[in-house]
C-alpha positions in Angstrom: 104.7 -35.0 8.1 103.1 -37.1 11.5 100.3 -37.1 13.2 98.0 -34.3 14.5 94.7 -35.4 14.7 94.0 -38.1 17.1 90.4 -39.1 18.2 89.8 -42.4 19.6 86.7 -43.7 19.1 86.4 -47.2 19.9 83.8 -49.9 20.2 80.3 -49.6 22.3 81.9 -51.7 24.9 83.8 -48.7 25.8 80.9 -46.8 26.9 80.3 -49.5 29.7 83.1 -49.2 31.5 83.4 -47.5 34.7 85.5 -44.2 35.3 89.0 -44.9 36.6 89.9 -43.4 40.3 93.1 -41.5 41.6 94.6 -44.0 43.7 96.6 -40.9 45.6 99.0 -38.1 45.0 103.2 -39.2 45.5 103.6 -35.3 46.3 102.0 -32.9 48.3 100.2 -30.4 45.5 100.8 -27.1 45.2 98.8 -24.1 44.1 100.2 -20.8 41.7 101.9 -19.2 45.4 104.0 -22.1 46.8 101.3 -22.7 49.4 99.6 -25.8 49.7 96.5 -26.1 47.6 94.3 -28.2 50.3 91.6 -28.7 46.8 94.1 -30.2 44.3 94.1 -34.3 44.6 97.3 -34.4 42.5 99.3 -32.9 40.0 100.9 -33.7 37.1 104.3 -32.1 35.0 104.1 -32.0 31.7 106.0 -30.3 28.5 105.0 -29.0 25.7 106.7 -30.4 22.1 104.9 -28.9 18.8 102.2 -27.0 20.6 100.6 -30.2 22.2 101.1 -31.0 25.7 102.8 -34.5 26.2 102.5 -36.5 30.2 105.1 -38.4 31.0 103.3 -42.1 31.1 105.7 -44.3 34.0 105.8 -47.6 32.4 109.0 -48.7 34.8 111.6 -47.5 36.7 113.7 -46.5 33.9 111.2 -45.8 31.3 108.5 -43.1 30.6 106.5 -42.5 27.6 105.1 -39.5 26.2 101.7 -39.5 25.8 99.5 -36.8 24.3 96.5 -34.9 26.2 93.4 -34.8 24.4 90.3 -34.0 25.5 87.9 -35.6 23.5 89.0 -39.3 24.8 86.4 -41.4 25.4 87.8 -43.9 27.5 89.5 -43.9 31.1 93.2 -45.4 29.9 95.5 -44.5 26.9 95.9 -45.8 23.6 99.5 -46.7 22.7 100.4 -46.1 19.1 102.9 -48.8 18.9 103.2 -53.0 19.0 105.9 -52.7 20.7 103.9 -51.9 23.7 102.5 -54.9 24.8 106.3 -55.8 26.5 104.8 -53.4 28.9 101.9 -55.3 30.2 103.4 -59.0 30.3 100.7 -62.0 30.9 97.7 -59.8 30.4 94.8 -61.2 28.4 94.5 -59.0 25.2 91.1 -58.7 23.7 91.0 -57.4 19.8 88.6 -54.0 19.6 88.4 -51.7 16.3 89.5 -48.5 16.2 88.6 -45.5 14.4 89.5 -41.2 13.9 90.3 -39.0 11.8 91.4 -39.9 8.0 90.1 -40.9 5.0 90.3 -44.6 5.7 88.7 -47.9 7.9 88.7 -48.4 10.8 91.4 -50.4 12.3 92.5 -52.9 14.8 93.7 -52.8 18.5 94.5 -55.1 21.5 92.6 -53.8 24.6 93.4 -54.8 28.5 91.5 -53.4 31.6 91.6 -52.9 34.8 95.0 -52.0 34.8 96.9 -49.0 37.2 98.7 -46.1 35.3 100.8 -43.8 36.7 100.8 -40.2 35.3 103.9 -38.7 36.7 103.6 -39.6 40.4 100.2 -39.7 40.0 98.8 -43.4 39.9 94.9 -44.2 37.9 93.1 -47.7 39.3 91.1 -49.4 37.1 92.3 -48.3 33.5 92.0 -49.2 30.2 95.2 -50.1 27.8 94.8 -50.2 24.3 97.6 -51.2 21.6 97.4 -50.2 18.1 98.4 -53.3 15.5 97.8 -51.0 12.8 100.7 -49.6 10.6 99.5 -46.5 10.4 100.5 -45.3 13.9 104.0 -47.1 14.4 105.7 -44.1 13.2 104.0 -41.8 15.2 105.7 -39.1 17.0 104.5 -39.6 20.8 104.1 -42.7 22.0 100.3 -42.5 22.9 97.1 -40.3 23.7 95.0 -40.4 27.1 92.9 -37.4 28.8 89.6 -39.0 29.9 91.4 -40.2 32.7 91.7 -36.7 34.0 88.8 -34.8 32.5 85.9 -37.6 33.3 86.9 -37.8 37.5 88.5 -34.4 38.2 88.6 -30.6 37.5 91.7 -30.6 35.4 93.5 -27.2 36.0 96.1 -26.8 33.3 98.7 -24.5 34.4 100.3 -23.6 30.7 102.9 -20.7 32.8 104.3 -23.5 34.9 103.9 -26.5 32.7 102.0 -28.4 35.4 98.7 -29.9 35.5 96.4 -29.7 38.8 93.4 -32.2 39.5 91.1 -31.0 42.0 87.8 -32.5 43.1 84.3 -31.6 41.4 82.7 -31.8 45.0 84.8 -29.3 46.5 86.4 -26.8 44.1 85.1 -23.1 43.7 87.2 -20.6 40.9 88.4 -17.5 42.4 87.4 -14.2 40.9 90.3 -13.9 38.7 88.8 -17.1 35.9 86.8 -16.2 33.7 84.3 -18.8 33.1 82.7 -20.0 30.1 79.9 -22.5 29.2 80.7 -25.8 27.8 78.5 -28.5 26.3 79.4 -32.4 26.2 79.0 -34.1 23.5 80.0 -37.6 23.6 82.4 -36.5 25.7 83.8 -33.5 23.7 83.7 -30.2 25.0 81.7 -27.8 22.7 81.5 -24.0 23.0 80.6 -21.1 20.8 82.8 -19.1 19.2 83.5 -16.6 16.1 85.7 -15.6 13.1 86.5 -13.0 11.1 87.7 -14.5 7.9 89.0 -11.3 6.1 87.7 -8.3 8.5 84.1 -8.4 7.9 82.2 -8.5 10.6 82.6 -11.8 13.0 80.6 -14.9 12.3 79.2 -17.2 14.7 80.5 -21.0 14.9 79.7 -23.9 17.2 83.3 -24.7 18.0 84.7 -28.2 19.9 88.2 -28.1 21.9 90.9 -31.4 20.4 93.9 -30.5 22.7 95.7 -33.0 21.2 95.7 -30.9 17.8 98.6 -28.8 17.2 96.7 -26.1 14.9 95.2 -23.3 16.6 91.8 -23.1 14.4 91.0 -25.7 12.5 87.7 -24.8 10.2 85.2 -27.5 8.6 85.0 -27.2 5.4 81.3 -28.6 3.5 79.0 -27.1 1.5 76.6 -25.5 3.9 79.8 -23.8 5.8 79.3 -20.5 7.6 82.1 -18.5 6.6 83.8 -18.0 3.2 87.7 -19.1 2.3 90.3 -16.9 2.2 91.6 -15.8 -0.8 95.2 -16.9 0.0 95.1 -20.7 0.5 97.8 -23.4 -0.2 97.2 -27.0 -0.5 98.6 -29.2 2.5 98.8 -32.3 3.9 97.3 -31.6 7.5 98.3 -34.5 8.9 97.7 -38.3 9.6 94.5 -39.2 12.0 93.6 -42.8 13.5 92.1 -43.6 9.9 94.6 -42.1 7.3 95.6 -38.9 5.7 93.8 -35.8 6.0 94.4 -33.3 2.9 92.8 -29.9 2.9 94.5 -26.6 2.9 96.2 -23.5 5.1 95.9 -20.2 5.8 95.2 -16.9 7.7 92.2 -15.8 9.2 91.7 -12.0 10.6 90.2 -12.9 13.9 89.3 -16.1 16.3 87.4 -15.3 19.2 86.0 -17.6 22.0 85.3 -17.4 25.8 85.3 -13.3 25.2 88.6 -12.8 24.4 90.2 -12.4 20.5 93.3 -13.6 18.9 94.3 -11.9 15.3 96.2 -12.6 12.3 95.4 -16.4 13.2 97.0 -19.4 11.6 94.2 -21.6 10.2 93.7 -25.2 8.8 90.6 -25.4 6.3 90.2 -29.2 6.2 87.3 -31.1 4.6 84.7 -32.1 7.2 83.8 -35.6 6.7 87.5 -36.6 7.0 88.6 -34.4 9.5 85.8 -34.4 11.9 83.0 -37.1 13.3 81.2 -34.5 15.2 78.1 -33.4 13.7 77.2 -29.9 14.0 80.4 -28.6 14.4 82.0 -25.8 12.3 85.8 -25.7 13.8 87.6 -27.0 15.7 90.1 -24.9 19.1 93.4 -27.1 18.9 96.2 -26.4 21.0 98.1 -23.4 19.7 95.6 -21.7 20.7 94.4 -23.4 24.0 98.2 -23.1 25.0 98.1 -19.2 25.3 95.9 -19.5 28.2 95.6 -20.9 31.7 93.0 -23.1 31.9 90.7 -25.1 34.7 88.3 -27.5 32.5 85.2 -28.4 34.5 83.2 -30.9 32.5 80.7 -31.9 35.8 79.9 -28.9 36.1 79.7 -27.8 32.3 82.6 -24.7 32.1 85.7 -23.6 31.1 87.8 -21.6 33.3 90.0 -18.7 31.3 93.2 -16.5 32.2 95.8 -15.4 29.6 98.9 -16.5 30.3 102.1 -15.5 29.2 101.8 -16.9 25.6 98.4 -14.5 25.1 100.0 -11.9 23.5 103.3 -14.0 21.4 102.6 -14.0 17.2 101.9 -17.7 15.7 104.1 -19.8 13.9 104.3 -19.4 10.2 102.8 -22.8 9.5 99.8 -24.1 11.8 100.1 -28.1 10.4 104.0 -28.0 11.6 105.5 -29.8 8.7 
């Protein structure tokens, strides 16, 4: 039982610094047909391991780390989960930052360098944060670190689940074709929030304010407080749902009827019911889209210009795993 919830939320300093640039693409870029795609900046390989998508972070010539996309990140840079880490960045000045996320616990302590490059497959960042967790909590994580503002804050990020290949593009220049279809998004701190619905049992579907966590392996995750919008199902079973930046987070599993967002339906959904003041820092939200379901789509995440771009992809139509908290 590791980690699945992963928000970084660190201190105000954070909100200060300025966005981090592409320095330029190693590769020419590439759209869907083989041609060249004269919008796309750079892209990006990635792979998927227990429905979250892991970038390959180039920290030498002989070493890459896997770091998790998430696209609630509030920084431009990733946070390493390990101590170990700072053999990376040799003779930087380290400045000590809290840190806090998901779990039932404090906040906790990180070493924090900027202005540093990062390369993101053959894609190099200027101007980037690094920040190293010193807390035991996240040594025995599975990945070696999270990072997504990067992308999301500068570019049109154009997540190509089919190929397993990420496309930036630039916000001045890049128009959808006819095929997306688009759907409003709201930021929130820097989360993307959208409406969506459930249908618990069958009855008819219920309206939620919904927020995307790419870096969470569930497909639905639902907040559970008193003045919740939907009723538990009558099947439940107690779980461990995983470990956040702040400690365990207990709550329970089960299977909804229906999940619905951006006009199109999923069924017979796999579904975390987790408390929300542990779970979640996000007021007003009443779930949460993670990746298992996020991965069944193609998807082109605009957050200048407020939408989210959707187009099944092959995964649209495959059954869910058994258990959503992958234990």
């Amino acid at each position: 039982m590791w980690h699945r919830l992963l928000h970084v939320s660190l201190v105000a300093i954070l909100a200060a610094l300025t966005p981090g640039a592409l320095a330029q693409s190693a590769s020419a870029v590439h759209g869907a047909d083989g041609m060249p795609d004269p919008g796309a900046v750079g892209e990006i390989p990635f792979r998927v391991e227990r429905n979250r998508t892991i970038l390959p972070l180039v920290v030498s010539q002989a070493e890459t780390l896997n770091i998790l996309l998430d696209t609630g990140m509030t920084f431009d840079g990733v946070y390493l989960f390990r101590k170990e880490a700072q053999r990376y960045f040799p003779g930087e000045d380290l400045d000590s930052v809290r840190v806090g996320g998901a779990g039932s616990g404090d906040a906790t302590y990180a070493l924090m360098a900027d202005s540093m490059t990062l390369r993101f497959g053959g894609v190099p960042f200027d101007s980037q944060l690094v920040v190293i967790s010193q807390s035991d909590i996240t040594q025995a994580f599975r990945s070696d670190g999270v990072a997504g503002s990067s992308l999301f804050r500068s570019f049109v990020v154009e997540i190509d689940n089919d190929e397993a290949l990420i496309r930036l593009h630039n916000p001045e220049s890049f128009v959808a074709d006819s095929s997306w279809h688009a759907v409003p998004i709201t930021l929130k701190k820097g989360i993307p929030f959208l409406e969506g619905e459930v249908s618990i049992a069958g009855e008819e579907p219920i309206p939620l304010v919904l927020y995307i966590d790419s870096a969470a392996g569930e497909a639905v995750v639902l907040l559970v407080r008193d003045t919740m919008k939907f009723a538990l199902p009558e099947s439940l079973e107690a779980s461990h749902l995983g470990t956040g930046l702040s400690g365990d987070v207990h709550g329970s599993v089960g299977r909804i009827h229906m999940f619905g967002f951006g006009g199109f339906t999923l069924h017979d959904v796999p579904t975390a019911f987790a408390p929300a003041e542990v779970r979640s820092k996000q007021e007003g939200a009443d779930g949460i889209i993670g990746n298992d379901a996020l991965r069944r789509f193609n998807l082109i995440f605009d957050y200048t210009g407020g939408v989210l771009y959707l187009k099944p992809g092959g995964l649209f139509g495959a059954p869910f795993d058994v258990d959503p908290t992958d234990r």
